[in-house]
C-alpha positions in Angstrom: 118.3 124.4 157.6 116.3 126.1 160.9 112.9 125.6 161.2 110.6 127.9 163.2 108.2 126.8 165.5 105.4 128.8 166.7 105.0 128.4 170.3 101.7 127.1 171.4 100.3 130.4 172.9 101.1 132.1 169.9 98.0 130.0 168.1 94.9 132.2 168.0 91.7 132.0 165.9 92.6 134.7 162.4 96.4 133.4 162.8 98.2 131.8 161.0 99.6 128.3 161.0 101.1 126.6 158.7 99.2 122.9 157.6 98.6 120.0 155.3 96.6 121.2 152.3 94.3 118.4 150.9 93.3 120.3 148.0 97.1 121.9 147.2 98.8 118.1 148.5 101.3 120.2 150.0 102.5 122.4 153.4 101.0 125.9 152.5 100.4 128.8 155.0 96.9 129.0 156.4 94.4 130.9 158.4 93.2 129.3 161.6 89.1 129.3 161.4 88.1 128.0 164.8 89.8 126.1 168.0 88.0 123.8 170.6 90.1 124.1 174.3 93.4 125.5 172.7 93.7 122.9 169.7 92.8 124.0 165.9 89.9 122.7 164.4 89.5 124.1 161.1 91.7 126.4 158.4 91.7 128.2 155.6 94.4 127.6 152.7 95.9 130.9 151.7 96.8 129.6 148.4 93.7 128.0 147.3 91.3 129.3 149.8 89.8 125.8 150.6 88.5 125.0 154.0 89.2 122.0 155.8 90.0 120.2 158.9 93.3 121.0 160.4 96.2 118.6 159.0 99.3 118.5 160.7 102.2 119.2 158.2 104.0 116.4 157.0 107.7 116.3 156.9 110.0 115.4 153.9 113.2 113.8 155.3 115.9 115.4 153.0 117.6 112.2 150.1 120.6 111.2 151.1 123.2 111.5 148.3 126.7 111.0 149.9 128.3 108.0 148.9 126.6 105.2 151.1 123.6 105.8 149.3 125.2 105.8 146.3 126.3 102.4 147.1 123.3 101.3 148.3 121.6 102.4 145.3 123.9 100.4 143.4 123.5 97.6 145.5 119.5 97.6 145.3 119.9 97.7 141.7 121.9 94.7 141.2 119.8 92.7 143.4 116.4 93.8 140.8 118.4 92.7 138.2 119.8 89.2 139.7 115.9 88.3 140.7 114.9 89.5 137.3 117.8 87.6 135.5 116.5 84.6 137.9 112.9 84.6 136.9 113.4 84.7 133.3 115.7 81.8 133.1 113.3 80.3 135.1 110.6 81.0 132.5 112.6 79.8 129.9 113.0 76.4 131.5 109.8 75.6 131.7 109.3 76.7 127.7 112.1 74.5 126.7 110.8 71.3 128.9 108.1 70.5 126.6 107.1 73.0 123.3 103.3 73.4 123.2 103.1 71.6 119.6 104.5 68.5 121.2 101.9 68.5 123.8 98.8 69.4 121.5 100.5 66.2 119.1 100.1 64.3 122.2 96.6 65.0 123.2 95.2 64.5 119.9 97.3 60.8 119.3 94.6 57.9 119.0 94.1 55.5 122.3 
């Protein structure tokens, strides 16, 4: 996929640009408001028509799917489930050790 990137002398006030919407929480298309010495201060959103400081877009790195991440994924996976395996048999260690009846019986035994 090819991106387009405006070159910098193309960036005028009443342009557009495209930006980080706070209001939308996504890249939307919107008009440029005002610039200080060539950099853009404020924009409008063109979907919502909220006005806001100028957010630089944030970029989405695509998933990987092939089959390294597949195997990674599988990988991850087994590892959650080995540490989860490992705490609970942990947990019931320390049940089995001494039952709480036992240690109330205890407690309560005359000195």
């Amino acid at each position: 996929m090819t991106t387009y990137t405006r070159p910098a002398d193309d960036l005028r006030v009443g342009g557009d640009i495209d930006a980080q919407c706070g209001k939308c929480r996504q890249t939307t298309n919107h008009r440029i408001v005002s610039m200080v010495d060539g950099v853009v201060k404020h924009v409008i959103c063109l979907t919502c028509n909220s006005k806001h400081n100028y957010r630089v877009p944030v970029v989405v790195a695509p998933k990987k799917t092939g089959p390294a991440a597949k195997v990674k994924a599988a990988t991850k996976a087994a590892r959650a489930s080995r540490e989860s395996a490992a705490q609970k048999e942990t947990m019931e260690s320390k049940a089995i050790k001494e039952p709480k009846a036992a240690k109330s019986a205890a407690s309560k035994a005359p000195k």
